[in-house]
PAMIBA-374852 format. One record per residue (C-alpha): residue in three letters; x, y, z. Coordinates in steps of 0.5 Angstrom, whole numbers, plus 500, padded with zeros to 3 digits. Layout:
# residues N
<type ALA&east X&north Y&up Z>
...
# end
This chain:
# residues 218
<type UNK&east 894&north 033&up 113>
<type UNK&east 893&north 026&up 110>
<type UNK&east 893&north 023&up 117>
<type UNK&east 888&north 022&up 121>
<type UNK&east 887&north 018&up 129>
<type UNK&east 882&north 013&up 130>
<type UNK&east 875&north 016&up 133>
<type UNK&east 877&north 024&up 131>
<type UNK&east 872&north 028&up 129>
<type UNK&east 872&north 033&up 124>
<type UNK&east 871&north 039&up 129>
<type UNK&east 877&north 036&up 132>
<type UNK&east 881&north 035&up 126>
<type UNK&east 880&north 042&up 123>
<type UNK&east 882&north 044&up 129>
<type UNK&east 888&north 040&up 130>
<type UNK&east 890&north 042&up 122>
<type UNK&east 890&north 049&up 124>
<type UNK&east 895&north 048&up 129>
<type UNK&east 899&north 045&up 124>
<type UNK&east 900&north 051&up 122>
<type UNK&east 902&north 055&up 127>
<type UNK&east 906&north 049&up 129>
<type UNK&east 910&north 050&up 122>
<type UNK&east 910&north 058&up 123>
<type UNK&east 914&north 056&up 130>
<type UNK&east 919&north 051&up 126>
<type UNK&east 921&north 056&up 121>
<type UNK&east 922&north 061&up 126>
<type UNK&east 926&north 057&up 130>
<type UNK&east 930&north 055&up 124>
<type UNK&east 931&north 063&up 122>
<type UNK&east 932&north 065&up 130>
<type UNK&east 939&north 060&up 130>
<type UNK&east 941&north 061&up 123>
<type UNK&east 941&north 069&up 126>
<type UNK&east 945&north 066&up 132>
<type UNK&east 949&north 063&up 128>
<type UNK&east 952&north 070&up 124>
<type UNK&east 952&north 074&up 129>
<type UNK&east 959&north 078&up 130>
<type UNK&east 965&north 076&up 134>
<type UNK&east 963&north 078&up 141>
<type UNK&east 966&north 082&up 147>
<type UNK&east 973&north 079&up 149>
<type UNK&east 974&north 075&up 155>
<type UNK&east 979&north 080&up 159>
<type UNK&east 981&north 076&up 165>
<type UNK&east 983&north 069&up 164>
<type UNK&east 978&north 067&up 170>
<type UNK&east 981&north 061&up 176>
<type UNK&east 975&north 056&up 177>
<type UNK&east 976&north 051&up 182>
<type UNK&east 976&north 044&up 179>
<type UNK&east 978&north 037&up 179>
<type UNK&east 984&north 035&up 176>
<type UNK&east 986&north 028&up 171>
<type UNK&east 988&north 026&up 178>
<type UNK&east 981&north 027&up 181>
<type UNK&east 984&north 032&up 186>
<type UNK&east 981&north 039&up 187>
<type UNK&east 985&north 044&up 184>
<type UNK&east 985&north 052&up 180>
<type UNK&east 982&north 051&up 173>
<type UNK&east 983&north 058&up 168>
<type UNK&east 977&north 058&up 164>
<type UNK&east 982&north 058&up 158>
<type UNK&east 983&north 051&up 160>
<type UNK&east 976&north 049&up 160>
<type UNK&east 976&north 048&up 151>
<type UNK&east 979&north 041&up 151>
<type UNK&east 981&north 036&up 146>
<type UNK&east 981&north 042&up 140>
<type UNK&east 974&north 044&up 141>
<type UNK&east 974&north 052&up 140>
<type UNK&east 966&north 052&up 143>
<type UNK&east 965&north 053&up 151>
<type UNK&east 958&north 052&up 153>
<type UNK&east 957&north 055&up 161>
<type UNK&east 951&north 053&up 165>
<type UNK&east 951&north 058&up 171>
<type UNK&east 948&north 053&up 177>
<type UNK&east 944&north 057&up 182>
<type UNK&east 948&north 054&up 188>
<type UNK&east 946&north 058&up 192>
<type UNK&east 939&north 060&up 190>
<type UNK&east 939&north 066&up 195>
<type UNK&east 943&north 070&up 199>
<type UNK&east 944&north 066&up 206>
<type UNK&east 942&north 060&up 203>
<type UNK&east 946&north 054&up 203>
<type UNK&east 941&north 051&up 197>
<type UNK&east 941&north 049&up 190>
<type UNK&east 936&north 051&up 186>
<type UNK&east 931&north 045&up 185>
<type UNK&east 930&north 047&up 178>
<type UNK&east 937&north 048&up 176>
<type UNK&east 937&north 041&up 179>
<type UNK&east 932&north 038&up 175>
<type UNK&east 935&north 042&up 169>
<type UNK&east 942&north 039&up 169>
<type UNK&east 939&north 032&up 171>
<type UNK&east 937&north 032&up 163>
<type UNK&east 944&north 036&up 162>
<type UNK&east 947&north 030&up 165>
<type UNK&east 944&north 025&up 160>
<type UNK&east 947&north 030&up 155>
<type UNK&east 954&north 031&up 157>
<type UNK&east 958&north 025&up 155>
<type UNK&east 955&north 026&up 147>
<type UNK&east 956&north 033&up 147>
<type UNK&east 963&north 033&up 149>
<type UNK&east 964&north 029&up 142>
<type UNK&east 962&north 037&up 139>
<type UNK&east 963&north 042&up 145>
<type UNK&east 966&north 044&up 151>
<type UNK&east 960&north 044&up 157>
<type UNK&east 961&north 046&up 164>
<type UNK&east 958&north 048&up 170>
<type UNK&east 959&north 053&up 174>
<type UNK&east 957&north 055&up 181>
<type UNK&east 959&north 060&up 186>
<type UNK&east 959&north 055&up 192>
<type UNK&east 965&north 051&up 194>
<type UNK&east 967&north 045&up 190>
<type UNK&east 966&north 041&up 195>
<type UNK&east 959&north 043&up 197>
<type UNK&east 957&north 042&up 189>
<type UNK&east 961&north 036&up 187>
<type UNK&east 957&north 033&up 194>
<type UNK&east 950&north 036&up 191>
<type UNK&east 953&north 032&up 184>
<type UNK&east 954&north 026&up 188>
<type UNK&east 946&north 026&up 191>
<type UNK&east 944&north 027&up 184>
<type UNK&east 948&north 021&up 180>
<type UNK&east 950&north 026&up 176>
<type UNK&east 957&north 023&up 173>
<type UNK&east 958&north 027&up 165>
<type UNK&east 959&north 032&up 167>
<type UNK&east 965&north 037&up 169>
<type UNK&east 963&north 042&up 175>
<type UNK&east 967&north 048&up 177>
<type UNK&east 967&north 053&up 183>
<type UNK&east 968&north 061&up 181>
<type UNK&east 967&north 063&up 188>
<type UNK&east 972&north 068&up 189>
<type UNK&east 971&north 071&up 182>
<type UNK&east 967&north 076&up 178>
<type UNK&east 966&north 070&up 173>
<type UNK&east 958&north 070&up 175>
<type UNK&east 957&north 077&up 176>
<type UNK&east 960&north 079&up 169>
<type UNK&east 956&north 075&up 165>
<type UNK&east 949&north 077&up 168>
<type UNK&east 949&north 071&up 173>
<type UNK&east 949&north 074&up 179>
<type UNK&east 945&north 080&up 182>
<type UNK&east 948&north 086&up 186>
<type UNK&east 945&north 083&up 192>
<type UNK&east 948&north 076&up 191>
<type UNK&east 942&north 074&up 188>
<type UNK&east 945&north 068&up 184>
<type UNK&east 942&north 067&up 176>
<type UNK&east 940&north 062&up 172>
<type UNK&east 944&north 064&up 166>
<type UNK&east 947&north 060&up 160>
<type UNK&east 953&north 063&up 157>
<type UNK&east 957&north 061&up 150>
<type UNK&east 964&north 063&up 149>
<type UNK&east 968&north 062&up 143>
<type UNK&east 976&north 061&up 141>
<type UNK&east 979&north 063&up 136>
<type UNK&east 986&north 065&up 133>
<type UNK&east 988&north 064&up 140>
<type UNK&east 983&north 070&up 143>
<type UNK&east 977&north 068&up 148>
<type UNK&east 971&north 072&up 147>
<type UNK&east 964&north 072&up 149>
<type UNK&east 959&north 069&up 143>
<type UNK&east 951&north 069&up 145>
<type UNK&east 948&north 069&up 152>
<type UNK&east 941&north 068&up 155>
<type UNK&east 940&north 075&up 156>
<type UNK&east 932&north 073&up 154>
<type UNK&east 932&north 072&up 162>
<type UNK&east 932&north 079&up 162>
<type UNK&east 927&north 081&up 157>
<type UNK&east 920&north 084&up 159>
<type UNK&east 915&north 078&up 160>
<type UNK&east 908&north 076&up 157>
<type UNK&east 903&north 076&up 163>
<type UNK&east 903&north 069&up 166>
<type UNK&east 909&north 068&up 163>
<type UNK&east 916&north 067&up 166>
<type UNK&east 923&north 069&up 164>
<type UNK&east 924&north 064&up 159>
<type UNK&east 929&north 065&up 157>
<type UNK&east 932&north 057&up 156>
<type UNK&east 926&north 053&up 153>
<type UNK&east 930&north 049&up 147>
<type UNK&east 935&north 047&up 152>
<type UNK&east 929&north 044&up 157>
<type UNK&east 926&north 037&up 154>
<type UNK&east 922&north 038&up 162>
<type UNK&east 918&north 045&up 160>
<type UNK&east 917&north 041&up 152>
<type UNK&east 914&north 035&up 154>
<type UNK&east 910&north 039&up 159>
<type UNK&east 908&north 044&up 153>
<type UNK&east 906&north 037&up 149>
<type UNK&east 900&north 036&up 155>
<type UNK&east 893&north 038&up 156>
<type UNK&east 895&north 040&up 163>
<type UNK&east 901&north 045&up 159>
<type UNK&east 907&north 047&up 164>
<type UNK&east 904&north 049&up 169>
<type UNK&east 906&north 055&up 175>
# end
């Protein structure tokens, strides 16, 4: 490289340049993993017109079909499944969806410009909207699908209850509904001392940590 910091020593900028290297490796995989995602074939079509409850234009609580969630033209629906509950018999969010949709909120209000983006969680509106609320959250659009197979149809909900982290993109076309990619990575055989996952690009929290000697941590 051409650049150097004040006070860096050889042994550090050689060291320095061969991550570079792997850097430039990763943006390149990066970049071919989309444009792979990119071209995949059509996906299975959604075959129920899932009833979420949401709110209404006039702020009130009402039934909301998924095909009523690509608004304004836009043919790219975007779910992020929110864990609330985390667990069966819990009354809880999980913290670490909470902290994810935390950025997702800054978010929102801009990429409604390009893509429909919801969440969605199996706990009743009233409780996710409430947990919104505490949270400041104010871009982005909530969604019950308690009463549905919604989450447990696209891996977003174990056998036992057990809610998962799970993000899923559909795509409209020719007036058909049908499932485009999902983070299925979560469910892939892990490296030891890894975790799932299975969302890192969409998560500036585990990205910046990554940039620290301290890494991501446990």
């Amino acid at each position: 490289m051409a650049i150097t910091f004040p006070g860096e020593t050889t042994e550090y900028r050689e060291a320095r340049d061969r991550l570079l290297a792997r850097e430039l490796e990763l943006r390149r995989a990066i970049e071919a993993v989309a444009a792979a995602r990119r071209a995949l074939p059509a996906g299975g079509p959604v075959s129920e017109d899932y009833v979420f409850r949401g709110l209404g234009p006039d702020g009130r609580e009402t039934d909301v079909r998924l095909s009523e969630l690509f608004a304004d033209g836009k043919d790219t629906l975007v779910v992020y499944h929110l864990m609330f509950p985390r667990s069966p018999g819990s009354d809880l969010p999980c913290p670490s969806c909470t902290g994810f949709l935390a950025t997702f909120d800054g978010l929102g209000a801009s990429a409604a410009e390009r893509i429909n983006l919801a969440i969605v969680a199996r706990a009743p509106l009233e409780q996710i909207l409430a947990h919104a609320r505490a949270q400041g959250w104010d871009r982005l659009r909530f969604y019950s699908s308690g009463g549905t197979s919604f989450n447990r149809d696209y891996h977003a909900e174990a056998e036992n209850g057990q809610q998962l982290p799970m993000t899923n993109v559909f795509r409209r076309a020719a007036g058909e509904i049908r499932h485009f990619w999902g983070s299925e990575l979560f469910y892939a055989p892990t490296d030891p001392g890894q975790d799932p996952r299975h969302n890192d690009l969409l998560d500036p929290y585990s990205g910046l940590f990554d940039l620290t000697p301290e890494g991501r941590g446990d």
